[in-house]
CHARMM-style PDB file with segment names, atoms N, HN, CA, C and O in Angstrom:
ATOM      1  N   UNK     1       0.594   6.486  -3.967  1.00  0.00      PROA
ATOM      2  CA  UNK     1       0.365   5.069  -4.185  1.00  0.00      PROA
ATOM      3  C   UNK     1      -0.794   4.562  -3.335  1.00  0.00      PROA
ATOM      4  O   UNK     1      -1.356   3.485  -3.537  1.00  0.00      PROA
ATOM      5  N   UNK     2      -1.123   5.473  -2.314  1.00  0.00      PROA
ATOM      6  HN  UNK     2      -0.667   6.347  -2.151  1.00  0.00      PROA
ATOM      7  CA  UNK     2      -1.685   4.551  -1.001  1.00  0.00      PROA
ATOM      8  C   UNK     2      -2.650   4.890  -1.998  1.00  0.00      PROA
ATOM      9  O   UNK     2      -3.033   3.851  -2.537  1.00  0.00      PROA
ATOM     10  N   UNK     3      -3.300   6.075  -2.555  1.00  0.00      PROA
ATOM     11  HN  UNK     3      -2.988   6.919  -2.118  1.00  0.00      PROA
ATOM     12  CA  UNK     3      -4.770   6.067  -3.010  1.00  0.00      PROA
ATOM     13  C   UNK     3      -5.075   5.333  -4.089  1.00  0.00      PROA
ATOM     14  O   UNK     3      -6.124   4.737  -4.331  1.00  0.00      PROA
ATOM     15  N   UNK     4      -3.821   5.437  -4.896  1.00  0.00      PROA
ATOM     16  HN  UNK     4      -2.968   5.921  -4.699  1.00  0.00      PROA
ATOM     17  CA  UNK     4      -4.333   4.220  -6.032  1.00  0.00      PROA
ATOM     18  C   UNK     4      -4.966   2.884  -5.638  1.00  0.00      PROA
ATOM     19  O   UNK     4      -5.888   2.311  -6.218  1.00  0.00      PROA
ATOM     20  N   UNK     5      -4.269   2.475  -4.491  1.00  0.00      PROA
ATOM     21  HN  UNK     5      -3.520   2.940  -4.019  1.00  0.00      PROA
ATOM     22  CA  UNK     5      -4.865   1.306  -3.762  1.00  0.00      PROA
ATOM     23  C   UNK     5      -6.132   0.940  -3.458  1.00  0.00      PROA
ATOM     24  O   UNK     5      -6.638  -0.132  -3.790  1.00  0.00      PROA
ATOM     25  N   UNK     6      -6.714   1.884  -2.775  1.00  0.00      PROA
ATOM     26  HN  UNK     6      -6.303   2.755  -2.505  1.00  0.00      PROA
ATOM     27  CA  UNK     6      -7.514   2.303  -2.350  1.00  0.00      PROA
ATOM     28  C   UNK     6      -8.558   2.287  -3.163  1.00  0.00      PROA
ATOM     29  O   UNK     6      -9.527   1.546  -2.997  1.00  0.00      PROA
ATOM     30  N   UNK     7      -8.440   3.035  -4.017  1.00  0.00      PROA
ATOM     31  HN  UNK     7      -7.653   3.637  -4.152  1.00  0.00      PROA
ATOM     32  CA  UNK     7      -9.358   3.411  -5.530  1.00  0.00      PROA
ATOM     33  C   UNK     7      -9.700   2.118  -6.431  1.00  0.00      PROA
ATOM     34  O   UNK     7     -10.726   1.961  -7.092  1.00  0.00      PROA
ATOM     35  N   UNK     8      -8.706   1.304  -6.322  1.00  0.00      PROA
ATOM     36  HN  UNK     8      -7.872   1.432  -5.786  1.00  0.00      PROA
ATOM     37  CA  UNK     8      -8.785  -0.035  -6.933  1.00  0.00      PROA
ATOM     38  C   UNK     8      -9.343  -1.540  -5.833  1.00  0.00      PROA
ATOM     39  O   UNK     8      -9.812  -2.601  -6.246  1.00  0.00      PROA
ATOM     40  N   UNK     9      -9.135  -1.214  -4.677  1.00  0.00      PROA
ATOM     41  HN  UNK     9      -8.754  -0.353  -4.341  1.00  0.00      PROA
ATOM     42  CA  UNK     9     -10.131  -1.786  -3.910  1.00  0.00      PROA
ATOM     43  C   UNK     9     -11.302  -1.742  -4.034  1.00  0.00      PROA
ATOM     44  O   UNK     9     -11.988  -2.758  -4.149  1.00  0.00      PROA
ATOM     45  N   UNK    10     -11.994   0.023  -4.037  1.00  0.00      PROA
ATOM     46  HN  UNK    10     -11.437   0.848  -3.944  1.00  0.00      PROA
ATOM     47  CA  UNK    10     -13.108  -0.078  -4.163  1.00  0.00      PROA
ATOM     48  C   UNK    10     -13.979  -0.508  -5.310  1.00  0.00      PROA
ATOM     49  O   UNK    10     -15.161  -0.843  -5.231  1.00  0.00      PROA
ATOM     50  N   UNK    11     -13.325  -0.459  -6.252  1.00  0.00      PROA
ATOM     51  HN  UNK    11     -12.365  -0.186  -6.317  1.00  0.00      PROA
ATOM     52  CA  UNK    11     -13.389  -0.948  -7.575  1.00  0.00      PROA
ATOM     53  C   UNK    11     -13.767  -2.412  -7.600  1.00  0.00      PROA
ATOM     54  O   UNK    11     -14.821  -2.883  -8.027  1.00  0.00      PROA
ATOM     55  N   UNK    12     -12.748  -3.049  -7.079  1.00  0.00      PROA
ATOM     56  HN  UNK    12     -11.892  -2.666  -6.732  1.00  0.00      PROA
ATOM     57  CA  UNK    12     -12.956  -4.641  -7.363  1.00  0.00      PROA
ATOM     58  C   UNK    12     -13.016  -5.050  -6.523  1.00  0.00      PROA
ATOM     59  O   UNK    12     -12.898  -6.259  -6.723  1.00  0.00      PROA
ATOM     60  N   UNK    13     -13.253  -4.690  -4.611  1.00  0.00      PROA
ATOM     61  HN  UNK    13     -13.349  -3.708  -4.449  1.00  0.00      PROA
ATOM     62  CA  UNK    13     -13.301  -5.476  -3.841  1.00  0.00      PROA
ATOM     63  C   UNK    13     -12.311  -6.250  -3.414  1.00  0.00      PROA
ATOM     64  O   UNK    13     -12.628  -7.053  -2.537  1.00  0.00      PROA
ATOM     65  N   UNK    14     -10.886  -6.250  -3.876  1.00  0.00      PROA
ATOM     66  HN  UNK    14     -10.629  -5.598  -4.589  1.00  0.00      PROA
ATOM     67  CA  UNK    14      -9.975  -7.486  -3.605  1.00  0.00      PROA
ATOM     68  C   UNK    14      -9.792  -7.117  -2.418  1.00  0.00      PROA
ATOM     69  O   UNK    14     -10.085  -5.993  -2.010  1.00  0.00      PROA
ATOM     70  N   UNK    15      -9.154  -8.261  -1.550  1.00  0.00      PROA
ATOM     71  HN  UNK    15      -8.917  -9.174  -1.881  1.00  0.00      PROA
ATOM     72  CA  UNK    15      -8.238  -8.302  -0.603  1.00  0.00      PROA
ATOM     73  C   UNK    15      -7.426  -8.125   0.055  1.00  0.00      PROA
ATOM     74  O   UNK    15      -7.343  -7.897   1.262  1.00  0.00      PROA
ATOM     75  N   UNK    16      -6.262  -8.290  -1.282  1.00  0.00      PROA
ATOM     76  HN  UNK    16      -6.329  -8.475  -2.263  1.00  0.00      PROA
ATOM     77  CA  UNK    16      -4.801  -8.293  -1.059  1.00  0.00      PROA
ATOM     78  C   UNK    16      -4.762  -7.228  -2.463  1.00  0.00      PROA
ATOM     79  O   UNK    16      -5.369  -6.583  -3.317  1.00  0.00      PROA
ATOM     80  N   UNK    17      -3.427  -7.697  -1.834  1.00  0.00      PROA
ATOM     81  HN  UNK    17      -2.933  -8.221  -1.139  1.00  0.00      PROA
ATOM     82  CA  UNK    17      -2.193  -6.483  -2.765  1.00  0.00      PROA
ATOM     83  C   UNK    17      -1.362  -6.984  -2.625  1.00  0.00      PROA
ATOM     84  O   UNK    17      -0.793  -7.281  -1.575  1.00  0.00      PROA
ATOM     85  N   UNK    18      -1.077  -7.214  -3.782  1.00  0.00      PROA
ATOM     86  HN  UNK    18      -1.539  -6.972  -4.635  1.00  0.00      PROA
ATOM     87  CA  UNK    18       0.479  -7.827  -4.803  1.00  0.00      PROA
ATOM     88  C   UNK    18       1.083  -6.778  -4.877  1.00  0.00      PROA
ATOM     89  O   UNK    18       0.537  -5.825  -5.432  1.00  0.00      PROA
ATOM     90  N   UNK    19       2.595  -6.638  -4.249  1.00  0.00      PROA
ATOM     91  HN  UNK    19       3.039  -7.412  -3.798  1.00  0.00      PROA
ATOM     92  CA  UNK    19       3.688  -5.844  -4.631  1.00  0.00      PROA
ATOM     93  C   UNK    19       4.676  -6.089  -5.971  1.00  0.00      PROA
ATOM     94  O   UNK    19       4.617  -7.319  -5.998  1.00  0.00      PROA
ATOM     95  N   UNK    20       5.440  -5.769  -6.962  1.00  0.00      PROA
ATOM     96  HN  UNK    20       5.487  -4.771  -6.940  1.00  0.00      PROA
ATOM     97  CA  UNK    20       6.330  -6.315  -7.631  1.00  0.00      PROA
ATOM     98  C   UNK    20       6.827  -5.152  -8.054  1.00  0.00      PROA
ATOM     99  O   UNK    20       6.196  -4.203  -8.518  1.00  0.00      PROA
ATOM    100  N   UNK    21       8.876  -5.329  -7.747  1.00  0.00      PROA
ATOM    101  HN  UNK    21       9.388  -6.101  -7.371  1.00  0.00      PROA
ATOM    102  CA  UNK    21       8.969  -4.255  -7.890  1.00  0.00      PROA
ATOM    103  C   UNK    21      10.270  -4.188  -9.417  1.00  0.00      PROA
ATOM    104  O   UNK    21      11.316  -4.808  -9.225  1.00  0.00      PROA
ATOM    105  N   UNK    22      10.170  -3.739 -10.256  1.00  0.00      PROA
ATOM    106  HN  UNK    22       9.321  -3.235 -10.412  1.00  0.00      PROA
ATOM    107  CA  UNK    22      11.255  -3.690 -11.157  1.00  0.00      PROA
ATOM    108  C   UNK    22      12.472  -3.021 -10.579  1.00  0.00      PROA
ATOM    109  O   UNK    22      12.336  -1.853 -10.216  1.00  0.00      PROA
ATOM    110  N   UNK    23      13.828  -3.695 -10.423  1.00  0.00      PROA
ATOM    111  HN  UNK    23      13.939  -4.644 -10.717  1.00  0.00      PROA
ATOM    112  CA  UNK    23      14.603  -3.147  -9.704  1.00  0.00      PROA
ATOM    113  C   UNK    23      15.946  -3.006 -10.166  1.00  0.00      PROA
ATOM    114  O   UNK    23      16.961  -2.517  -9.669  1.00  0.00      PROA
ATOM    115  N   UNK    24      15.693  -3.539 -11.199  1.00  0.00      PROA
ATOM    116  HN  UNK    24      14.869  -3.937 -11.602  1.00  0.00      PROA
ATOM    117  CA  UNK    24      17.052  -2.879 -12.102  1.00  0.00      PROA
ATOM    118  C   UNK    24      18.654  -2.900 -12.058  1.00  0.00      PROA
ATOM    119  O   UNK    24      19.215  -3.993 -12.134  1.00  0.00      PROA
ATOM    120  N   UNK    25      18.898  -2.520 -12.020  1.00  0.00      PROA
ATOM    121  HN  UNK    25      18.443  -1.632 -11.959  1.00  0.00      PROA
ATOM    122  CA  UNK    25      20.460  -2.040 -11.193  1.00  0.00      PROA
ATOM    123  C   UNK    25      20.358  -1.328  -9.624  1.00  0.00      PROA
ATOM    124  O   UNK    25      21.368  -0.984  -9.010  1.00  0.00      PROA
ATOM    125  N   UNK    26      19.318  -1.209  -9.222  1.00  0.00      PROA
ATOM    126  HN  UNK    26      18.498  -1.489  -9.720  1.00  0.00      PROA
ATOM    127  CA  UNK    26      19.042  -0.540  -8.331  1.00  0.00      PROA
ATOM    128  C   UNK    26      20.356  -0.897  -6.757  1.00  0.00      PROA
ATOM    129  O   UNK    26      20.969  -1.915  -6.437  1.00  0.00      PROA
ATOM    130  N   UNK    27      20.318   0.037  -6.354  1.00  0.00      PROA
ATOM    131  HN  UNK    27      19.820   0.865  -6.614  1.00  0.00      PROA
ATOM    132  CA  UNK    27      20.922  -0.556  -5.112  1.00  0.00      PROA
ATOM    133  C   UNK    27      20.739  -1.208  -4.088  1.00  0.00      PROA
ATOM    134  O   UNK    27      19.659  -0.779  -3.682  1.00  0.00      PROA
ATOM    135  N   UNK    28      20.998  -1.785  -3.563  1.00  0.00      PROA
ATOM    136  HN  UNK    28      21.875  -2.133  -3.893  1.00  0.00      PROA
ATOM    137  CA  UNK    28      20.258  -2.609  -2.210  1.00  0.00      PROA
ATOM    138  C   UNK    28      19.624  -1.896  -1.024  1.00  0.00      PROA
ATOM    139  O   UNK    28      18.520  -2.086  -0.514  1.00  0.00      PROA
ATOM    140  N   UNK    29      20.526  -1.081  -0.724  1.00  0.00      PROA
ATOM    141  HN  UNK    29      21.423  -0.926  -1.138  1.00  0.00      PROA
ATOM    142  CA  UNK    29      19.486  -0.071   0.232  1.00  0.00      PROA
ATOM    143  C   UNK    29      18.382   0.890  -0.246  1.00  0.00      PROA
ATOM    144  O   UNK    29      17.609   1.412   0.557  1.00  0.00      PROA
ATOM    145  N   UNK    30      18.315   1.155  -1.834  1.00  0.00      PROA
ATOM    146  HN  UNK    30      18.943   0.731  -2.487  1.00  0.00      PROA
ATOM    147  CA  UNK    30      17.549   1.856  -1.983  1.00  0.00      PROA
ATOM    148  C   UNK    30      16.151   0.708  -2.316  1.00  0.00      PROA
ATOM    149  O   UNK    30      14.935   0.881  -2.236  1.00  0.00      PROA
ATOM    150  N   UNK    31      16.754  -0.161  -2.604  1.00  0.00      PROA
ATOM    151  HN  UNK    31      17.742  -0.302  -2.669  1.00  0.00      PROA
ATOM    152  CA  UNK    31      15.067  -1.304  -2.543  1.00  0.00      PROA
ATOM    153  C   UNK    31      14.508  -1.550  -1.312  1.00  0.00      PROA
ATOM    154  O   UNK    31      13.300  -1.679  -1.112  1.00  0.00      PROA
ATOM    155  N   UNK    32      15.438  -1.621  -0.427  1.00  0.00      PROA
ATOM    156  HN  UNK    32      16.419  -1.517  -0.589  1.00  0.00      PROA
ATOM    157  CA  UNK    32      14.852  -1.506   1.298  1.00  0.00      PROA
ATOM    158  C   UNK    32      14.781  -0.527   1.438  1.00  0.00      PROA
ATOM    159  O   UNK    32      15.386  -0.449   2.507  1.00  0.00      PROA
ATOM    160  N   UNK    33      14.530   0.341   1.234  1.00  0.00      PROA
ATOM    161  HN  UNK    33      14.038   0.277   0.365  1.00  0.00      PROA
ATOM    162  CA  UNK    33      14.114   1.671   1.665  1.00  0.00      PROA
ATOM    163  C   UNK    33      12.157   1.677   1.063  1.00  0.00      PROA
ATOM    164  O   UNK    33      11.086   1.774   1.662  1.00  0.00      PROA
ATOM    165  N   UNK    34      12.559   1.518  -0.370  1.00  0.00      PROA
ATOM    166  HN  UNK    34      13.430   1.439  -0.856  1.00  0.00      PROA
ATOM    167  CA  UNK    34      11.317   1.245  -0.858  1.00  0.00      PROA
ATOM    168  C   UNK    34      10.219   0.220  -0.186  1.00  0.00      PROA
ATOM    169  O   UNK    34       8.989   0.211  -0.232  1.00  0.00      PROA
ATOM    170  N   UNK    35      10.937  -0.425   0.296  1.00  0.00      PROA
ATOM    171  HN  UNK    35      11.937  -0.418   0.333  1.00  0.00      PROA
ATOM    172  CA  UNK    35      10.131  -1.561   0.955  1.00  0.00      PROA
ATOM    173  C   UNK    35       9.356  -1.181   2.588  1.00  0.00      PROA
ATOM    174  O   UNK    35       8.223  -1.234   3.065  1.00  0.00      PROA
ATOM    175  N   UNK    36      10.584  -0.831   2.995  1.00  0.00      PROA
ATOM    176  HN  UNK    36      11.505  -0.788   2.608  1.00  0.00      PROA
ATOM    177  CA  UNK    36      10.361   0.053   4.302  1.00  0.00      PROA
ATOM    178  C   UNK    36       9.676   1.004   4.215  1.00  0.00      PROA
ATOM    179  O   UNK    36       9.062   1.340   5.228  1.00  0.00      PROA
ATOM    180  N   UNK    37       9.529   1.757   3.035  1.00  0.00      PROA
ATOM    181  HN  UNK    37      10.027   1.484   2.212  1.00  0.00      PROA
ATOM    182  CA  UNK    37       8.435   2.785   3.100  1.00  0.00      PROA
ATOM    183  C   UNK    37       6.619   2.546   2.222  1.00  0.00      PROA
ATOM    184  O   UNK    37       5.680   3.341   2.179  1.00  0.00      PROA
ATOM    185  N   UNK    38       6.709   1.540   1.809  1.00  0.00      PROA
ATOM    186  HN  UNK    38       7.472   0.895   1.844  1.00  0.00      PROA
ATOM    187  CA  UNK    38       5.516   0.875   1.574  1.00  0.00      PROA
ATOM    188  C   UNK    38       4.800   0.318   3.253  1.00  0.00      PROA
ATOM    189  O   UNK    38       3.604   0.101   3.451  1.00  0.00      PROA
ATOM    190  N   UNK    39       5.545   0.231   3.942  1.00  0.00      PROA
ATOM    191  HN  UNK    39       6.516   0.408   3.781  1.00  0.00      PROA
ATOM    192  CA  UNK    39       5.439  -0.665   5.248  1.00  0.00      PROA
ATOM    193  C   UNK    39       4.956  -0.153   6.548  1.00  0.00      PROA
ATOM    194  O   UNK    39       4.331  -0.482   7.556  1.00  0.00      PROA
ATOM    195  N   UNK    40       5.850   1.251   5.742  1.00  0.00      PROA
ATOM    196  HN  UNK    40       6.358   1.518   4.923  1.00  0.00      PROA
ATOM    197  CA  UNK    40       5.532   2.288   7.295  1.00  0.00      PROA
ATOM    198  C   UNK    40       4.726   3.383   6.794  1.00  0.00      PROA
ATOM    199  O   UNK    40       3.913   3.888   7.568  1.00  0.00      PROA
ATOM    200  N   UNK    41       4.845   3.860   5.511  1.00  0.00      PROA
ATOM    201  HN  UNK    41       5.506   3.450   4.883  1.00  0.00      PROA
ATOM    202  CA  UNK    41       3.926   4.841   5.193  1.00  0.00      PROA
ATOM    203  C   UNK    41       2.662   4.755   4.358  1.00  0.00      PROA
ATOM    204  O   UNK    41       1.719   5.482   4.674  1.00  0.00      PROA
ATOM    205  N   UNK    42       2.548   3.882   3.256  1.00  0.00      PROA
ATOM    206  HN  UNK    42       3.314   3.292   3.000  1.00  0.00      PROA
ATOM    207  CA  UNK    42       1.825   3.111   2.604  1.00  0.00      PROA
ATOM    208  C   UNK    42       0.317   2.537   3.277  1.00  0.00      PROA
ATOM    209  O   UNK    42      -0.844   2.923   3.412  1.00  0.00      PROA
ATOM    210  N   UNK    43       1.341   1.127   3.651  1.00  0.00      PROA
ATOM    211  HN  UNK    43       2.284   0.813   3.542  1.00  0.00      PROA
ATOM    212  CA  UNK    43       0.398   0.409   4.401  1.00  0.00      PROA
ATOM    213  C   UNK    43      -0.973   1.124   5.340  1.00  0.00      PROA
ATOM    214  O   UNK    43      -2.195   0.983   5.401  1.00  0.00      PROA
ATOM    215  N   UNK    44       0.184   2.024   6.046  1.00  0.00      PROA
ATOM    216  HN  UNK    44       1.176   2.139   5.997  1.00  0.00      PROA
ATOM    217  CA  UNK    44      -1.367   2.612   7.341  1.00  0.00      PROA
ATOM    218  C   UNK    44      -2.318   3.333   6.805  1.00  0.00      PROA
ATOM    219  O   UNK    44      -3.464   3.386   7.252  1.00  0.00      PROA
ATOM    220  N   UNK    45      -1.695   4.242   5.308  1.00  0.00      PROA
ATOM    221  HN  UNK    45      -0.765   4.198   4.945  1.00  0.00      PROA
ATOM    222  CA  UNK    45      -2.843   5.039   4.776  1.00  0.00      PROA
ATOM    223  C   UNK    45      -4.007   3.940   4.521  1.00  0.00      PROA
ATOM    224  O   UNK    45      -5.175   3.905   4.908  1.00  0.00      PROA
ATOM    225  N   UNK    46      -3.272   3.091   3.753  1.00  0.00      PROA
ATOM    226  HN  UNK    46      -2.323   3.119   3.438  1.00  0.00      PROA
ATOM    227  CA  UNK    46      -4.624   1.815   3.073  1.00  0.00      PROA
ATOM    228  C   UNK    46      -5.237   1.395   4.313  1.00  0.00      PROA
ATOM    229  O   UNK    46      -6.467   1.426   4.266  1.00  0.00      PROA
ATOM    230  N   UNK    47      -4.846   1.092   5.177  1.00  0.00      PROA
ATOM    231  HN  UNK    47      -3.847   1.066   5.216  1.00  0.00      PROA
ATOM    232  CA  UNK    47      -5.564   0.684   6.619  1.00  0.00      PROA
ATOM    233  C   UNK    47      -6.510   1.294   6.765  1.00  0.00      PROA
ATOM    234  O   UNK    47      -7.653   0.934   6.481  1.00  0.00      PROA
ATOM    235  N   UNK    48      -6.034   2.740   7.429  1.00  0.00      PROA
ATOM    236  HN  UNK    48      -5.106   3.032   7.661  1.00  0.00      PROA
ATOM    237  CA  UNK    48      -7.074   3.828   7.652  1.00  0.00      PROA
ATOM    238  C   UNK    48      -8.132   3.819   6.732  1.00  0.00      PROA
ATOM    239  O   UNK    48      -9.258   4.142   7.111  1.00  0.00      PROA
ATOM    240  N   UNK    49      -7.912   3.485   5.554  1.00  0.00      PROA
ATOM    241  HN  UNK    49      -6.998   3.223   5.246  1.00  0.00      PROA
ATOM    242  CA  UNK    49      -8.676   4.525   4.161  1.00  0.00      PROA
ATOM    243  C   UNK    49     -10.196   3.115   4.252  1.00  0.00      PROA
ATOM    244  O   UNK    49     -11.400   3.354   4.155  1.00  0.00      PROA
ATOM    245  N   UNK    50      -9.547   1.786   4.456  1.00  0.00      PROA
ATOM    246  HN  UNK    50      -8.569   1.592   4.535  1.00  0.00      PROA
ATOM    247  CA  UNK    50     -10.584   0.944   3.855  1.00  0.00      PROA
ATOM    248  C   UNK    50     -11.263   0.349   5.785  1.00  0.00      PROA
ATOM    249  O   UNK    50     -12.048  -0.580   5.970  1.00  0.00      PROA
ATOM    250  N   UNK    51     -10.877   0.898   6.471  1.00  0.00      PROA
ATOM    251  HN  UNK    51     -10.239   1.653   6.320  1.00  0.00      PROA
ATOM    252  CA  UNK    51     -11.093   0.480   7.863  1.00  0.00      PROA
ATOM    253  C   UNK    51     -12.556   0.971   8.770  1.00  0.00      PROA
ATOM    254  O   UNK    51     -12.307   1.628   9.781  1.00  0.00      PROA
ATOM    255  N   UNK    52     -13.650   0.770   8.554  1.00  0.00      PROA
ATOM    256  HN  UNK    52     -13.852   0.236   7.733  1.00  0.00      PROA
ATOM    257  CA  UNK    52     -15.188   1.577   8.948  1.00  0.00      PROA
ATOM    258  C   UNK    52     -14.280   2.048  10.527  1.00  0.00      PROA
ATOM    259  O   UNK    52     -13.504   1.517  11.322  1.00  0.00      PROA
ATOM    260  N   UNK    53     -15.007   3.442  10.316  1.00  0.00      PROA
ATOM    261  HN  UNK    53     -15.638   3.873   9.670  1.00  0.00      PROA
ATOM    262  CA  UNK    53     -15.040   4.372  11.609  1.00  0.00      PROA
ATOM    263  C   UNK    53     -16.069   3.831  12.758  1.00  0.00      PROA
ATOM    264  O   UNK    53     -17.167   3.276  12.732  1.00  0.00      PROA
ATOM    265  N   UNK    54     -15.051   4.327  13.916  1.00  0.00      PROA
ATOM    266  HN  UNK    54     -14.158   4.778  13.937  1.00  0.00      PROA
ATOM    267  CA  UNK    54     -16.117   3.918  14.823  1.00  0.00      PROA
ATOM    268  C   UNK    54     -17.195   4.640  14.990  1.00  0.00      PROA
ATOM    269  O   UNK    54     -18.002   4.230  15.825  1.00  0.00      PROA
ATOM    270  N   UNK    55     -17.507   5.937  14.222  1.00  0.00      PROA
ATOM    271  HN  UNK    55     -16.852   6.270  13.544  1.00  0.00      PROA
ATOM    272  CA  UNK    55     -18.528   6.683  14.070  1.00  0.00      PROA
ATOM    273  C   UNK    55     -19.854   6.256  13.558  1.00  0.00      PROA
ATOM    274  O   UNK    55     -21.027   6.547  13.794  1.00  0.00      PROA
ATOM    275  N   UNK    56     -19.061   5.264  12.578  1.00  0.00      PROA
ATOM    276  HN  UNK    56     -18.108   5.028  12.387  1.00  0.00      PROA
ATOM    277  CA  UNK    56     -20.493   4.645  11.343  1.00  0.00      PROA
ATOM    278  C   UNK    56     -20.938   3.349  11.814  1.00  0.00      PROA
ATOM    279  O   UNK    56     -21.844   2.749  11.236  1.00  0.00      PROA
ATOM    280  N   UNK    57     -19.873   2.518  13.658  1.00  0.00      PROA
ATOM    281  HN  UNK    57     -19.137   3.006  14.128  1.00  0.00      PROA
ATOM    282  CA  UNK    57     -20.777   1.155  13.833  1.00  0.00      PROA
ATOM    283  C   UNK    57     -22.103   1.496  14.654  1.00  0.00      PROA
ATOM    284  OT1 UNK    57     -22.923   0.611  14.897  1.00  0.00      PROA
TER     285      UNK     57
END
């Protein structure tokens, strides 16, 4: 997911990122889980990925 992000940033430049999640019958901990792992694993890739190195200032 993180690269799709990523890939579509560079694309259009946006900002943000809209989450929405279809959740069905789903269970409650398994949507916090999902959430929690957009948060903790997700997020930092996109950080890293769109963040200039201190190599290139």
């Amino acid at each position: 997911m993180a690269e799709k992000i990523v890939a579509n940033h560079r694309i259009f430049r946006n900002d943000r990122f809209l989450l929405q999640m279809a959740i069905g019958p789903m269970p409650h901990r398994e949507i916090m889980r999902g959430i929690e792992l957009y948060g903790t694993k997700v997020a930092p890739l996109v950080r890293k990925a769109l963040t200039p190195s201190e190599a290139g200032a």
